[in-house]
C-alpha positions as CSV (number, residue, x, y, z in Angstrom):
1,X,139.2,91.2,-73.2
2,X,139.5,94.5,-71.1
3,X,137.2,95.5,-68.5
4,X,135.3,98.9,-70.1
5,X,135.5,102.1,-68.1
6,X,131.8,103.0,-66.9
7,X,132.7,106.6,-67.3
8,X,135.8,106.6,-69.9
9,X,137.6,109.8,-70.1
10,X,140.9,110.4,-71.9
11,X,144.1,111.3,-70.7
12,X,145.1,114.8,-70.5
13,X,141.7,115.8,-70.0
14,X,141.1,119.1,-68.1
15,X,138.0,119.6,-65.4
16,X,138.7,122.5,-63.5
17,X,141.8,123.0,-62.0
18,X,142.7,119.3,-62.9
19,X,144.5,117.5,-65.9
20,X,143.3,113.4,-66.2
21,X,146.1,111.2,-66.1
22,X,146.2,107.5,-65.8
23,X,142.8,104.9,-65.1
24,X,142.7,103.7,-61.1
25,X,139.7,101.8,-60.7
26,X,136.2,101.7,-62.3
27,X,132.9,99.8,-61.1
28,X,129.3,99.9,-62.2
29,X,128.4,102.9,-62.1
30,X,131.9,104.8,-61.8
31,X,135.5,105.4,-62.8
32,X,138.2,106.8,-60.6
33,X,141.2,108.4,-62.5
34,X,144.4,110.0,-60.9
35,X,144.3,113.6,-61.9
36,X,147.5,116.2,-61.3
37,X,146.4,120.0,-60.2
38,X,147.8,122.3,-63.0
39,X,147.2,125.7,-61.2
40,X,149.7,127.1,-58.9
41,X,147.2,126.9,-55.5
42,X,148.4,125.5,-52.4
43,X,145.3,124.6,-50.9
44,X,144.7,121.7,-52.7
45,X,147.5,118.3,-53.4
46,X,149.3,118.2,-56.4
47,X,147.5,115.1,-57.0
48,X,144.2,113.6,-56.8
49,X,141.8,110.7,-57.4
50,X,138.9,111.9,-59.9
51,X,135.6,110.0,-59.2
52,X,133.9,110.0,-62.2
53,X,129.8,109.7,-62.2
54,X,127.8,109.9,-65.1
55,X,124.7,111.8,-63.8
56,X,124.2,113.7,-66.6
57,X,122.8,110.7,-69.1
58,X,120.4,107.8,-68.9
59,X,116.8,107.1,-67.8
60,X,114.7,108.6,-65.5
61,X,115.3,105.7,-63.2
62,X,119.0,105.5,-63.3
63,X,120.0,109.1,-62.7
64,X,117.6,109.1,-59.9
65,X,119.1,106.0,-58.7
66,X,123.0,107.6,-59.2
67,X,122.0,111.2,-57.7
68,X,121.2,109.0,-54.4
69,X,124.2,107.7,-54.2
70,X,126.0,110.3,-54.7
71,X,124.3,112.7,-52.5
72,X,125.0,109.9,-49.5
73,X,128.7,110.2,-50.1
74,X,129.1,113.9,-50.7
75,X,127.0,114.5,-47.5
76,X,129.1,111.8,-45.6
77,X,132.6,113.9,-47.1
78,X,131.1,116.8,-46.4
79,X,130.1,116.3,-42.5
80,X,133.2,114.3,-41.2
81,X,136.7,114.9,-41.7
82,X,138.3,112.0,-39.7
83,X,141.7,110.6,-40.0
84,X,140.5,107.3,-40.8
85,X,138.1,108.4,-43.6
86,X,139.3,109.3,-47.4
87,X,139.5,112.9,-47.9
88,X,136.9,114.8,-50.4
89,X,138.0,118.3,-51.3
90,X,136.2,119.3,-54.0
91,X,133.1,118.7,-55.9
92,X,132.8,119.2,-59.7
93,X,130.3,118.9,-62.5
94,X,131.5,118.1,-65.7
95,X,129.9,121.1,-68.6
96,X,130.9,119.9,-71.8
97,X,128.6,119.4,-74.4
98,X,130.8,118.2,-76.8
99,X,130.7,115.0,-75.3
100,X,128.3,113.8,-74.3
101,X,129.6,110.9,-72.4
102,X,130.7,113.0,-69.6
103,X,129.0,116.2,-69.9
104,X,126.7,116.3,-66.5
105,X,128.7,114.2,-64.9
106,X,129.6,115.0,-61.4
107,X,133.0,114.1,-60.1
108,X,134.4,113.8,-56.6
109,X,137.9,115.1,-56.2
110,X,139.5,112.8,-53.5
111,X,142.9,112.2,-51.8
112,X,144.8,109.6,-54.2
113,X,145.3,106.5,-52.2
114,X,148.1,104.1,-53.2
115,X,145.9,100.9,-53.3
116,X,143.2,99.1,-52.0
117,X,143.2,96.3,-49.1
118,X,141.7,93.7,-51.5
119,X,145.3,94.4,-54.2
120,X,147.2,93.6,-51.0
121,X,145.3,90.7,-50.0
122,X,145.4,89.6,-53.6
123,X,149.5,89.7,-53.7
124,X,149.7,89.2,-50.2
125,X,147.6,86.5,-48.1
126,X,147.8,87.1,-44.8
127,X,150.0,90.4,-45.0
128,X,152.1,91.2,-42.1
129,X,150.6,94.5,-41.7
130,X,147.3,92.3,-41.5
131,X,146.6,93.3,-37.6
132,X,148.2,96.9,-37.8
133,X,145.6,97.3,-40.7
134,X,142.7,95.9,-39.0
135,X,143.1,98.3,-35.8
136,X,143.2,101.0,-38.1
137,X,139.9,100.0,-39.9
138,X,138.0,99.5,-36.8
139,X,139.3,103.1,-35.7
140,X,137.6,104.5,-39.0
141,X,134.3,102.4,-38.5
142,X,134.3,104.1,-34.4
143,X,134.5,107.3,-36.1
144,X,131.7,106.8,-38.1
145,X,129.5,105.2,-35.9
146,X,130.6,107.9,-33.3
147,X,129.7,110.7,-35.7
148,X,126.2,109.0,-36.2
149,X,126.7,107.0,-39.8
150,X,126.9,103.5,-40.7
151,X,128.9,102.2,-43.4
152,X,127.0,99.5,-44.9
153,X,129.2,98.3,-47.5
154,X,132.9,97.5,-45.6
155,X,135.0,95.0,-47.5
156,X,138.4,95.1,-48.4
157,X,138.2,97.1,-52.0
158,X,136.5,99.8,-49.6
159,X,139.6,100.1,-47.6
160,X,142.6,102.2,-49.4
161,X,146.1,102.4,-48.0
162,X,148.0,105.3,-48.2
163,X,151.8,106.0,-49.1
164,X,152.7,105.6,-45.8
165,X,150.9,101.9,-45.5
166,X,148.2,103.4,-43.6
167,X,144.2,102.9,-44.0
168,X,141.2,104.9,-44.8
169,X,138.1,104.3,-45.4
170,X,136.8,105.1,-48.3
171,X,133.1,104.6,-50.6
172,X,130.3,106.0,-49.0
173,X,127.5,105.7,-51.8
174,X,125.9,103.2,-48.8
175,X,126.3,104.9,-46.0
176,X,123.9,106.5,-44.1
177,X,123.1,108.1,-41.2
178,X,121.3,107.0,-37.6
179,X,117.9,107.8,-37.1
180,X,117.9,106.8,-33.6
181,X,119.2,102.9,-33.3
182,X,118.5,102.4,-37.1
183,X,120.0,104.2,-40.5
184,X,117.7,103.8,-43.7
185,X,120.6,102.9,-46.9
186,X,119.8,100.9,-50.2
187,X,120.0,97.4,-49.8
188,X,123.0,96.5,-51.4
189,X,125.7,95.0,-49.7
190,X,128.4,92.2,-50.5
191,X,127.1,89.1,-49.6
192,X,130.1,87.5,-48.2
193,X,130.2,90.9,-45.7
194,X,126.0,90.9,-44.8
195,X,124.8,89.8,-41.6
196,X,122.4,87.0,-41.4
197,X,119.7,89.3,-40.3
198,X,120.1,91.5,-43.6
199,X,120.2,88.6,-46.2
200,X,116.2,88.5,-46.6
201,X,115.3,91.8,-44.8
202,X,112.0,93.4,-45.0
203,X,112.1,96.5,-47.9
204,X,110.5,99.5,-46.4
205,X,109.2,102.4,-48.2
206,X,112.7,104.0,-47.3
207,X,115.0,101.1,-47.9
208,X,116.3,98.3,-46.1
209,X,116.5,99.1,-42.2
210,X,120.5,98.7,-41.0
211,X,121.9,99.0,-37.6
212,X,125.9,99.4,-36.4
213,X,126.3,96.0,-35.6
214,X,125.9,95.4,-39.3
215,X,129.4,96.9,-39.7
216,X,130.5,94.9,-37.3
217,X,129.6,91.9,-38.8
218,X,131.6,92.7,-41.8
219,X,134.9,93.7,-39.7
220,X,134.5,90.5,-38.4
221,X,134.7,88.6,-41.8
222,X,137.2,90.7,-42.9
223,X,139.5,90.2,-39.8
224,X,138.8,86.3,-40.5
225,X,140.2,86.6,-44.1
226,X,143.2,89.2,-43.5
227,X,144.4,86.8,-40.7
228,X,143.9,83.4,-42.3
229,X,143.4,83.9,-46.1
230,X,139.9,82.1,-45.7
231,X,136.2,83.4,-44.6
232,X,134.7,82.0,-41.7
233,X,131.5,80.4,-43.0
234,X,132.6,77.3,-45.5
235,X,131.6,77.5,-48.9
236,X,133.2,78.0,-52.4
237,X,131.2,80.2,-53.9
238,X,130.0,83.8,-52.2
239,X,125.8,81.8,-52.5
240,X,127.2,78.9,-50.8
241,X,128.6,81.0,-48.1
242,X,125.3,82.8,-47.9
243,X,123.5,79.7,-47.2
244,X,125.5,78.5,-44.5
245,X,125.4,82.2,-42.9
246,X,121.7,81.4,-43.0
247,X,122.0,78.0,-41.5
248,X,124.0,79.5,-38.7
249,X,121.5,82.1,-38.2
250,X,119.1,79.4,-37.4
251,X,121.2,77.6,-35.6
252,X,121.5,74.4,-37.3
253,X,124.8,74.8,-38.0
254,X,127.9,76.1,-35.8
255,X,130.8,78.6,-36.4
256,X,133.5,77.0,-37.2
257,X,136.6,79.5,-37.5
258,X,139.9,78.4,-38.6
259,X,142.5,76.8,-36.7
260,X,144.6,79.4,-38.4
261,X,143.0,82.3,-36.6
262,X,144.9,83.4,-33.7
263,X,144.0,82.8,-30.4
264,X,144.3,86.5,-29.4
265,X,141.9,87.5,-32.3
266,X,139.4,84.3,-31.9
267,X,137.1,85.7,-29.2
268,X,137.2,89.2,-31.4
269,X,136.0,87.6,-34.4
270,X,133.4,85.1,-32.5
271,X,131.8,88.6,-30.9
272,X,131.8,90.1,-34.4
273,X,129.7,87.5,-35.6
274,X,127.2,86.4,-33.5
275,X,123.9,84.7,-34.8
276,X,122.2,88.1,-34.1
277,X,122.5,91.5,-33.8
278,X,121.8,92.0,-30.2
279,X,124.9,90.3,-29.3
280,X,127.3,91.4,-31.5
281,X,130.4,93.6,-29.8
282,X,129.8,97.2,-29.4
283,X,132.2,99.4,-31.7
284,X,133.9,101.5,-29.0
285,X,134.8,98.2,-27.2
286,X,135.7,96.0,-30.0
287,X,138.6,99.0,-31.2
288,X,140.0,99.0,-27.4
289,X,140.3,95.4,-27.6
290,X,141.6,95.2,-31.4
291,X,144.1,98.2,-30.8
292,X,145.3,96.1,-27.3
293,X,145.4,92.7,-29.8
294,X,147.8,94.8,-32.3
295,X,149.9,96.5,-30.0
296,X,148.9,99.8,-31.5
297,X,147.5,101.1,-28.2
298,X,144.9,103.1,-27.5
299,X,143.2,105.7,-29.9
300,X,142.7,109.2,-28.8
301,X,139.0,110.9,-27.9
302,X,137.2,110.7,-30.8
303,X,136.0,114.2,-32.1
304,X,132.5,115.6,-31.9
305,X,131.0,114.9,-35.2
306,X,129.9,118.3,-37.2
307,X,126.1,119.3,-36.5
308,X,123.7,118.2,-39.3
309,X,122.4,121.5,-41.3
310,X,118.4,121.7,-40.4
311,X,116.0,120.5,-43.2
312,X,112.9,122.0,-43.9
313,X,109.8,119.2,-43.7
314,X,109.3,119.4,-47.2
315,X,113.0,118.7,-48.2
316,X,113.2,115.7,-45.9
317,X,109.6,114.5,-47.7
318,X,111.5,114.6,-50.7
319,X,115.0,113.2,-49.7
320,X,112.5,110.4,-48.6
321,X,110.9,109.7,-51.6
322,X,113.8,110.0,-53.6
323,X,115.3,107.3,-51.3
324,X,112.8,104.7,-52.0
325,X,114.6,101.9,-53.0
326,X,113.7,98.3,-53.9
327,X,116.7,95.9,-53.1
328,X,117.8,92.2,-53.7
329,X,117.6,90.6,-50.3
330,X,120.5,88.6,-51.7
331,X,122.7,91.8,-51.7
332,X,123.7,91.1,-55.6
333,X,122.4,94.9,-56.9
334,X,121.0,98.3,-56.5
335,X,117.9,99.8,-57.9
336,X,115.3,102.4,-57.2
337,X,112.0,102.9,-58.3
338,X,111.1,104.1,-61.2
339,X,109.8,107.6,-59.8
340,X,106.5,108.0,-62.0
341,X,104.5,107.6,-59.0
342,X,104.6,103.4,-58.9
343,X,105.9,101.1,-56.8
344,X,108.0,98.2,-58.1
345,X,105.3,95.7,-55.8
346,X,102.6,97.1,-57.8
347,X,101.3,99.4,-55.3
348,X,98.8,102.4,-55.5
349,X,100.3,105.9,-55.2
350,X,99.4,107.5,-52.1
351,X,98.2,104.2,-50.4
352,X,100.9,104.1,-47.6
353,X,104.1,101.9,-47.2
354,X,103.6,98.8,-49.7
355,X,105.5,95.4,-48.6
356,X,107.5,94.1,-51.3
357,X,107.5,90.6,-51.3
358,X,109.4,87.7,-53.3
359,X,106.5,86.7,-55.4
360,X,106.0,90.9,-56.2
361,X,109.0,92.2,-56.5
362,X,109.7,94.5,-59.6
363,X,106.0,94.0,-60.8
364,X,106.2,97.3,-62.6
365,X,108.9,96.1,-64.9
366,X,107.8,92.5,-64.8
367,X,104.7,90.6,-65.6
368,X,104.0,88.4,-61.8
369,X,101.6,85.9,-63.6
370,X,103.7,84.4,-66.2
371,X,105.0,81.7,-65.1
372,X,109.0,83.5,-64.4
373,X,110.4,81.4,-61.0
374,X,109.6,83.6,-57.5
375,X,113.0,82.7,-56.6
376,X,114.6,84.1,-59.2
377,X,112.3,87.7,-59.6
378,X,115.2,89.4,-57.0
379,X,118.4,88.7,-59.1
380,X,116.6,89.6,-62.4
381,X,115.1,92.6,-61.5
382,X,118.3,94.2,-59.6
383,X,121.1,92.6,-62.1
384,X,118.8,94.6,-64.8
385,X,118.2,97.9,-62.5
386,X,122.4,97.7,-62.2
387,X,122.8,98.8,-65.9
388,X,122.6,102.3,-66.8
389,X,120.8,101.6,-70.3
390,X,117.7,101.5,-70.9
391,X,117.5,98.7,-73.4
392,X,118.8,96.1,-70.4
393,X,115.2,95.7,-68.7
394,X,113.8,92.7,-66.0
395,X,111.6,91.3,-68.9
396,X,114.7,90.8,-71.3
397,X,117.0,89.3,-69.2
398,X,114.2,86.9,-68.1
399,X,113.2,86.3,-71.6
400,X,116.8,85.4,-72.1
401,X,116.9,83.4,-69.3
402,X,113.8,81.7,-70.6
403,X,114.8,80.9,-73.9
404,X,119.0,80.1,-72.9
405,X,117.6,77.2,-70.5
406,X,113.5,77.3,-69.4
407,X,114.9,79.0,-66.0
408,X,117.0,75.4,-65.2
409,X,119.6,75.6,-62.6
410,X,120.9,73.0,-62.9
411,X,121.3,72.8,-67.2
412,X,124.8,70.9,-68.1
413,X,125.7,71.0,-71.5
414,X,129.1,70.0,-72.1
415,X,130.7,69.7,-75.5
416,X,133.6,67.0,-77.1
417,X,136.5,69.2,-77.0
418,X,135.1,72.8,-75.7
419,X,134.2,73.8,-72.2
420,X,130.4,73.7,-73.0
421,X,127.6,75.9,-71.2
422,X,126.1,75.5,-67.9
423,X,123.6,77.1,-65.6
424,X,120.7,79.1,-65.7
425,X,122.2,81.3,-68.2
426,X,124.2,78.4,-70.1
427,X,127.4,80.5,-69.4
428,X,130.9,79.1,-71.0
429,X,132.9,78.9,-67.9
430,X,136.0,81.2,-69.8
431,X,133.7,83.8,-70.9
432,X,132.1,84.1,-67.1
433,X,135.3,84.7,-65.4
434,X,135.0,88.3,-67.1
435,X,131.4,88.7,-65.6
436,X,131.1,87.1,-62.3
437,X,132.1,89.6,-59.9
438,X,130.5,92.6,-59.0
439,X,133.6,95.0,-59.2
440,X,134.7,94.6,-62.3
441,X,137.8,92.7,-62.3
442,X,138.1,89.6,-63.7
443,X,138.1,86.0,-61.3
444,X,141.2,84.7,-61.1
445,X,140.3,81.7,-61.9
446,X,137.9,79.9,-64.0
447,X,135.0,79.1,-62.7
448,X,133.7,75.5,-62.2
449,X,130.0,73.9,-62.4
450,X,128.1,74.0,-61.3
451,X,127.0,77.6,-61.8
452,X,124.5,79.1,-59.5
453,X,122.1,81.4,-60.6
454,X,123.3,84.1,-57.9
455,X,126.5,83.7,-60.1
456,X,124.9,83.5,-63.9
457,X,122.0,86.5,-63.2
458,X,124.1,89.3,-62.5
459,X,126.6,88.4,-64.7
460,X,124.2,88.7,-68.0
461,X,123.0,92.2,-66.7
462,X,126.7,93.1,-66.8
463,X,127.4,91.3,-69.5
464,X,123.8,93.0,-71.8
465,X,125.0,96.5,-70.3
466,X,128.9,96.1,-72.0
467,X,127.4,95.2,-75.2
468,X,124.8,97.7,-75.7
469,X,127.2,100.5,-77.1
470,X,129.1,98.1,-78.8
471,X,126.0,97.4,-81.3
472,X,126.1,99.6,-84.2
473,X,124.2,102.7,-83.8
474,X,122.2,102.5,-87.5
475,X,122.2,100.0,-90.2
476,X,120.7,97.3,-87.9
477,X,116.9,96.3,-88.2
478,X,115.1,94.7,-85.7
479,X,114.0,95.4,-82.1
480,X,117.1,96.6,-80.0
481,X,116.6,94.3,-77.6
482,X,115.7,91.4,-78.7
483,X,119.5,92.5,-80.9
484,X,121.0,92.5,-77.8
485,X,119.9,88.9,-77.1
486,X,121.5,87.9,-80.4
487,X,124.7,89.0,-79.5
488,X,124.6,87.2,-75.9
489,X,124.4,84.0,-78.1
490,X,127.0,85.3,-80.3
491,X,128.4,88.2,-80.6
492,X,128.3,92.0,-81.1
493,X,130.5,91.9,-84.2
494,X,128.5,88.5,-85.5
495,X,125.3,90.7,-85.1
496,X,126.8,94.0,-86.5
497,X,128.2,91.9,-90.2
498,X,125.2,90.5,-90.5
499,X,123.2,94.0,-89.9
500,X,120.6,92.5,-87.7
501,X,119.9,88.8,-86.3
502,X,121.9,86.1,-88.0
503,X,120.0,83.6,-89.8
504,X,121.2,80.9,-87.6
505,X,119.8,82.4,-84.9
506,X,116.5,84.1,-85.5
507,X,114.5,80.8,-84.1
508,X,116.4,81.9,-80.8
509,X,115.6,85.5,-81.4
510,X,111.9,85.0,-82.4
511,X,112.0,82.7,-78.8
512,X,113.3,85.7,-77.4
513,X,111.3,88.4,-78.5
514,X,108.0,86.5,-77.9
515,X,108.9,85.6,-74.3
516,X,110.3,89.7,-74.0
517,X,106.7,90.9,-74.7
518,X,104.9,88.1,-72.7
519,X,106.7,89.4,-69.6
520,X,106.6,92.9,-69.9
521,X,103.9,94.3,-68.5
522,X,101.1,96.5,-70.1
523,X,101.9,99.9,-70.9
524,X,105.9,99.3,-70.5
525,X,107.9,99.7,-73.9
């Protein structure tokens, strides 16, 4: 099985002054393509990286959702030009009504990196370049904390290298800029790479609340795993991690970093991760004392950062609103609210800021008294929010979920001769490995029970969202969704031959579809 493009655009295809050429990298809710220049100009490389971003399809929700993010990142390009940040040159939108997959999309035209720090670390543990590298990151975080941004979501497969080995920073769909001490950024974030402090933060009206330090934080981790091939807080799986970041936080556990680390990087990464903010390093003093750990010396005066153009009250009203965001505390996904003038706690238009709380979260999209676990209503919601159609909603990946196992954890299943299901989600352990991280690529390695939730519920969004264009168009009857369900027990191609539910499984499908209408809320299709 092949990871699908998000965005999949054939090669030779032209977009301005650019011809397509071969797939880099694609994600959710983009795909990057190296792209040559086929006009004679000088002002521009010969080659380029072509970040496709389908803006120009799906629901209301999404494309509010994706013109966000993108507007973070072209603002961010736009404003600094640093040498330790990715280059944007250009800025396209796709018009092409003949197909309809890309036509409306907008596309960033970037410089064309040579890899990413997580390919490196992937064929490389510990690479020699490792502290080299990690001066060089920290340089590019000091520039954007300098200039007045925050990063939010640094981890290596946001660090590209260059042709000459060097680093840049690059993805800035998260970042966002400093309001005084504090930037306002949707809550997503790598769990492995979130400070305590932001695992279970307070959702405002404008998003989650996140400071500098949170960066540094993350360069900390980082640092940890460049150097010793190993994160610093023990667990095997990213929600096991998370736990004992939160036992640290509360300080019934210790830091235990490895005996691997350095000793001349060891008090660095302790003063990158403290238990809170307040004591973490300052930027500007933890890149003098990386660049004197390296031996890469000292970094000249940054640059003043470019002025901010002046916004009208009633544009930053609406930047505002269209920022309103509603985020898994767990960092697993990204979604926004749904923009009819509802909040996904249930709140009143108009009536002020609305706390969103665990018990409330999504209640637009998902009934709150029927019986669906409170620990659970975060992953659900956002793993369903992370798919671009419209057919993968909270209420049928809980209805799923219901139905697959009655919302057990902890269901073992295990069959004579076959791998068996297990989990929330009763996931074959094979067919996970394809699902189970949030980039895209496949694990490396099979994964074992037992299988967390935080690992199964993101997975089936992903999993729902794939399948949805591979189920025929017409010549199927029965509810789309409740078809979609079929094929997670299945298959699409078991569900297409049989041009609707397969006998065997319409008890499971009738399960299905009852529990899908039990949990969606009135008035919601």
């Amino acid at each position: 099985m092949t990871e699908p493009y998000a965005v999949p655009v054939p090669k030779g295809y032209r977009v301005g002054v650019w011809e397509v050429r071969e797939p880099i990298a694609t994600g959710a809710f983009g795909s990057v393509y190296e792209a040559r220049r086929t006009d004679g100009s000088r002002d521009l490389p010969r080659t380029a990286a072509l970040k496709f971003l389908p803006t120009g399809t799906g629901t209301p929700r999404q494309l509010t959702h994706l013109r966000e993010l993108i507007d973070r990142e072209v603002e961010l390009h736009r404003r600094l030009k640093q040498p330790r940040l990715i280059r944007m040159y250009d800025t396209l939108v796709v018009d092409d009504p003949a197909s309809p997959a890309l036509d409306g999309a907008t596309i960033l035209v970037l410089e064309r990196a040579e890899g990413s720090l997580s390919a490196l670390v992937a064929a490389e543990p510990r690479p020699a370049a490792g502290p080299a590298l990690l001066a060089q990151i920290c340089e590019g975080l000091a520039q954007l904390h300098h200039s007045g941004w925050v990063h939010g979501d640094l981890k290596p497969a946001n660090v590209l290298l260059m042709a000459d080995g060097s680093a840049r920073l690059a993805d800035f769909n998260m970042a966002a800029e400093l309001e005084g001490t504090h930037a306002y950024t949707p809550a997503f974030s790598t769990p492995d790479y979130t400070p305590p402090e932001l695992l279970w933060s307070e959702i405002g009206e404008r998003g989650r609340r996140i400071r500098p330090s949170a960066d540094v934080w993350a360069f900390g981790v980082l640092a940890h795993l460049l150097l010793t091939d190993s994160f610093p807080l023990p667990g095997a799986t990213p929600s096991a991690r998370r736990d004992a970041a939160a036992a640290y936080a509360r300080g019934t556990d210790e830091l235990r970093l490895s005996s691997e680390l350095p000793d001349a990087w060891r008090e660095i990464v302790r003063d990158c991760l403290t238990r809170t903010h307040e004591d973490r390093v300052d930027t500007q003093d933890l890149l003098r004392r990386v660049e004197a750990v390296a031996g890469t010396g000292r970094s000249p005066r940054l640059p003043r950062a470019l002025l901010p153009r002046r916004r009208s009250r009633r544009t930053a009203v609406a930047a505002a609103a269209a920022a309103v965001v509603a985020v898994s505390a767990l960092g697993y996904g990204i979604s926004t609210w749904a923009g009819d003038g509802t909040d996904g706690g249930g709140g009143t238009p108009g009536s002020g800021p609305t706390k969103v709380t665990a018990a409330s979260y999504g209640a637009a999209e998902l009934r709150t008294d029927k019986g669906i676990p409170v620990t659970y209503r975060r992953l659900i919601v956002d793993s369903a929010h992370n798919c671009v159609h419209e057919e993968v909603t909270p209420a049928l990946i809980a209805a799923l979920l219901k139905a697959e196992s009655n919302f057990d954890p902890d269901l073992s299943d295990p069959s004579e001769g076959k791998e068996g299901e297990y989990g929330i989600a009763r996931w074959t352990p094979s067919l996970l490995r394809w699902w189970i991280r949030d980039d895209g690529v496949p694990a490396t390695e099979t994964p074992r029970p037992p299988i967390t939730p935080a690992e199964s519920i993101p997975a089936v969004g992903r999993y729902l969202c794939y399948m949805q264009p591979l189920l025929d168009k017409k010549g199927l009857s029965g509810d789309r969704q409740v078809l979609l369900a079929a094929a997670y027990r299945t298959s699409t191609k078991v569900v297409n031959n049989a041009g609707g539910v397969p006998p065997k499984y319409r008890d499971y499908a009738a399960r299905v579809a009852h529990y899908l209408k039990e949990y969606t809320p009135p008035g919601k299709k």
